[in-house]
C-alpha positions, 0 to 999 in steps of 0.5 A: 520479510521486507514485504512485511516490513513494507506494509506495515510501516508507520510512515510513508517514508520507512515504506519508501526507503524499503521499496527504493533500495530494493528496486520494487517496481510495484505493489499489490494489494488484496484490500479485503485482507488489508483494511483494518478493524476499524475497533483497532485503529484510528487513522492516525495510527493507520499502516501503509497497506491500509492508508493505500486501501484507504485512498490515500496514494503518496506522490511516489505511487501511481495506481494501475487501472486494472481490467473489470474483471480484477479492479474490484479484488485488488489494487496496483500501484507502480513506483515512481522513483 
């Protein structure tokens, strides 16, 4: 539940205060199942699963490189908190 919450929230902040008081180390995610339609949302309107595909990281996030054979499937970031 919490991860939907996570992913899905609005601000970078509601997504912080989920993954601080759980202790989340990190975050994956699998893009191509995460990037909007872009007929459904402006980028103001963007979740923070799909900011995060998007490239735009938060000060609090640091992203992983992963080996060649993953980088193009997935994306990591650790938490920094």
């Amino acid at each position: 539940m919490d991860n939907h919450a996570v992913m899905t929230a609005e601000t970078d902040e509601q997504a912080f205060e989920i993954l601080r008081s759980r202790q989340i180390d990190c975050v994956l995610l699998w893009p191509q199942k995460a990037k909007p339609d872009a007929k459904e949302q402006s980028k103001e309107d963007l979740t923070f699963s799909h900011r995060l595909c998007e490239g735009q990281i938060t000060p609090w996030l640091k992203k992983v490189k992963l080996p060649e054979n993953m980088a193009d499937g997935f994306l990591v970031f650790e938490t920094d908190f």
